[in-house]
N, C-alpha and C positions, 0 to 999 in steps of 0.2 A: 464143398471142400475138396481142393485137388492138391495131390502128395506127390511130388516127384525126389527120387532119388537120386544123385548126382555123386559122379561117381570122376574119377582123375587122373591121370599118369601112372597107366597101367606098365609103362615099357615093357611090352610082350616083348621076350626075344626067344632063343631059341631055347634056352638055360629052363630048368625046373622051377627055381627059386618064384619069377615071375608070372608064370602061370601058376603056381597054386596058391600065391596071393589073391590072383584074379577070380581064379577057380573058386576060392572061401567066400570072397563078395559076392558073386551070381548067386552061391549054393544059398548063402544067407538072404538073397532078394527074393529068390523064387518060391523060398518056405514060409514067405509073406502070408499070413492070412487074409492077405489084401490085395486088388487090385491097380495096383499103380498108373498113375496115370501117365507115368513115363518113366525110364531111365535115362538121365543124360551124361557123356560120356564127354568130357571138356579137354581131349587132344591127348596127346604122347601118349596114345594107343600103343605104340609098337616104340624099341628103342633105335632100332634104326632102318626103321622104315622100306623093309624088305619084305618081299612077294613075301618068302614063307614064312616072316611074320604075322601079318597081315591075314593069311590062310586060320592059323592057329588063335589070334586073338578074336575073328571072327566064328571061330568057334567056340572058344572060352565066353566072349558075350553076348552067346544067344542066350534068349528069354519068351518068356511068357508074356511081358512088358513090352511095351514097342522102345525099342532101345536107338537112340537120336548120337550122331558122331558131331565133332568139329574136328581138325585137326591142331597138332601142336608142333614146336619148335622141330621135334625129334621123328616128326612123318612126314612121305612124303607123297603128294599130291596123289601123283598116275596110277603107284600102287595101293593107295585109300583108296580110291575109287573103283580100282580094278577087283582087287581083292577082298576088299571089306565092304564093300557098299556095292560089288556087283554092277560096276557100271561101266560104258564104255570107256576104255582105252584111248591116251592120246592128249588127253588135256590136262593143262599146269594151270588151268585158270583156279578162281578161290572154289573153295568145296564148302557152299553157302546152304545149309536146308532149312525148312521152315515146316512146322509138324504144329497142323492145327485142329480142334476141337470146337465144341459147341461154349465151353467153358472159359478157354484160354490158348494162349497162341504162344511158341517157341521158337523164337528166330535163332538158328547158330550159326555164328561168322565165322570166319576163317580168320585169323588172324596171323597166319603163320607168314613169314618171309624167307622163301626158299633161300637155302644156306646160310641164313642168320637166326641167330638166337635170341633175338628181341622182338616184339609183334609191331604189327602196322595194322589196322583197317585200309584196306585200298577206297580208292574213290568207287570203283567198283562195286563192293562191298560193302560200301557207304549205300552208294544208290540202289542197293537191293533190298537194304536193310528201308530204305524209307518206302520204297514200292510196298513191302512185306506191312509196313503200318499204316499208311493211307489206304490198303484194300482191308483194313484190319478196322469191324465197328469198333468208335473211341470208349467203350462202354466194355471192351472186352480186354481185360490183364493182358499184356505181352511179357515174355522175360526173356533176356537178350545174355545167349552164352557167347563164348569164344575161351579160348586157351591161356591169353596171356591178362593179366592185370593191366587195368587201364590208370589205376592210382597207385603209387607208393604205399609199400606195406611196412618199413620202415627196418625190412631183412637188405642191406646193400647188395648180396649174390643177386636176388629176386629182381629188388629195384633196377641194376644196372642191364637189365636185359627184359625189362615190362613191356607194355604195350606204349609205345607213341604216337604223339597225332593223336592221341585222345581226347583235344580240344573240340573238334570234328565230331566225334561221339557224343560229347557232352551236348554242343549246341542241338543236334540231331535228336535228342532225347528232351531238352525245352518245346521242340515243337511236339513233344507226343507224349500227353501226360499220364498213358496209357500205359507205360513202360514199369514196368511194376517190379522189376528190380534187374542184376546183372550177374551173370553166373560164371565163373570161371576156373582155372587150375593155374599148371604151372608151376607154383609155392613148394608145393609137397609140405603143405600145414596147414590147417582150417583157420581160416582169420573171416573176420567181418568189417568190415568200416563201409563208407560211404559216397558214390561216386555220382555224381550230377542230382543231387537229393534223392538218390534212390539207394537202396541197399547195393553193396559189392560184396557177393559170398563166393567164399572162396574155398573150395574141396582140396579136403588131406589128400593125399599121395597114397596109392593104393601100394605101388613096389617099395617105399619109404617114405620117411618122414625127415623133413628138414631141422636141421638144430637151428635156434633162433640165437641171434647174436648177443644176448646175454645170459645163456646155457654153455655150460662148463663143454669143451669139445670132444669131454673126456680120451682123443689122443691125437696125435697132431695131424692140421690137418683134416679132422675127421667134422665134415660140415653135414652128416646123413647121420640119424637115428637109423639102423638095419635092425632092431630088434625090437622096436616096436611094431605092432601090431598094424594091419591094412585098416585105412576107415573110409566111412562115406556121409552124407551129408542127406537130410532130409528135410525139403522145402515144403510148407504147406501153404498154400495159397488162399487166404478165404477172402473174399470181397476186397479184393486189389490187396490186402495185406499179406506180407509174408513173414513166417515163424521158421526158423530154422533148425533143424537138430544134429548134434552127431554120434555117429557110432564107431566104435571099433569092434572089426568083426575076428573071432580065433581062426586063425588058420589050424 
């Protein structure tokens, strides 16, 4: 049985409010009596994708868990890389990693499209993602993150800015039956439905939570829950099957 936690738009910025959401979640993973077999973190790490963002949210998500990034709409490339992931300097290409095991395999795409707020898989990113599963035995779970939804959640803010080209994905996922389900953010609400016959789980919002469109706004205007509580999502994996949980954690 492998447990991963999956966590989501953290917008680290410089303010207090979002670090001690973020702060509440780590505190909460790391008093696990468990070891996790991963944390994954599904983009808008940072709200606007500044060095000294990037410094401080890589500080907030250190762990005892080996903790896996993608990015999202609201980060940006050089400085993920630079600052959060400790890597060289100088590249806008996609920020694609793959964190594998004896158990199971974690491919996370990039999805983001610098200066737009809707996602893309690049071709790129396509053919990294299929390298990642023909080197991958067909007998070993894959689960395939990225930042933005690749299907309609039926939130129009959400939907008008999802992931597209997701037809690409889909077909990509008929050759590899392997694909054991698809993880993602973005929302800022925990939803589930279903995307190329595999599961599409989707992580609450750690700085907030999305009001869904037929929840009262309670004032105009007002499309964020700020007073609900951070949550996080827990995948269990058992023999290609996946169970999903969620939590809300107190700040």
């Amino acid at each position: 049985m492998i447990v991963i936690a999956h966590i989501s738009d953290t917008h680290v910025d410089t303010g207090p409010r979002s670090a001690e959401r973020t702060r509440a979640v780590m505190r909460y993973l790391e008093e696990l009596p468990y070891d996790l077999h991963a944390i994954v973190v599904t983009g808008d790490v940072t709200d606007h994708g500044l060095p000294a963002e990037y410094e401080l949210a890589r500080e907030l998500l250190a762990s005892r868990h080996p903790v896996l990034f993608c990015p999202g709409n609201h980060d940006e490339r050089d400085a993920f890389r630079r600052h959060l992931l400790a890597q060289a300097a100088g590249s806008t290409a996609p920020v694609n990693q793959v964190h594998r095991s004896a158990d199971a395999v974690i491919a996370l795409c990039d999805s983001s499209v610098p200066g737009k707020d809707e996602g893309l898989l690049t071709e790129e990113t396509l053919a990294w993602l299929e390298d990642v599963l023909v080197q991958t035995a067909r007998h070993t779970p894959v689960l395939v993150g990225f930042h933005h939804p690749p299907a309609d959640l039926h939130i129009p803010y959400v939907d008008g800015i999802r992931q597209f080209g997701a037809e690409r994905l889909a077909a990509l996922a008929d050759r590899h039956r392997n694909i054991a389900g698809f993880l993602c953010g973005h929302a800022h609400t925990a939803a589930a439905t279903v995307f190329a016959g595999r599961p599409l789980l989707v992580a609450p919002g750690v700085v907030s939570t999305l009001r869904l469109p037929w929840e009262h706004p309670g004032v105009p205007h007002g499309h964020v829950h700020l007073d609900q509580p951070p949550a996080l999502a827990f995948h269990v994996l058992d023999e290609g099957r996946l169970t999903t949980h969620y939590r809300h954690v107190s700040v």
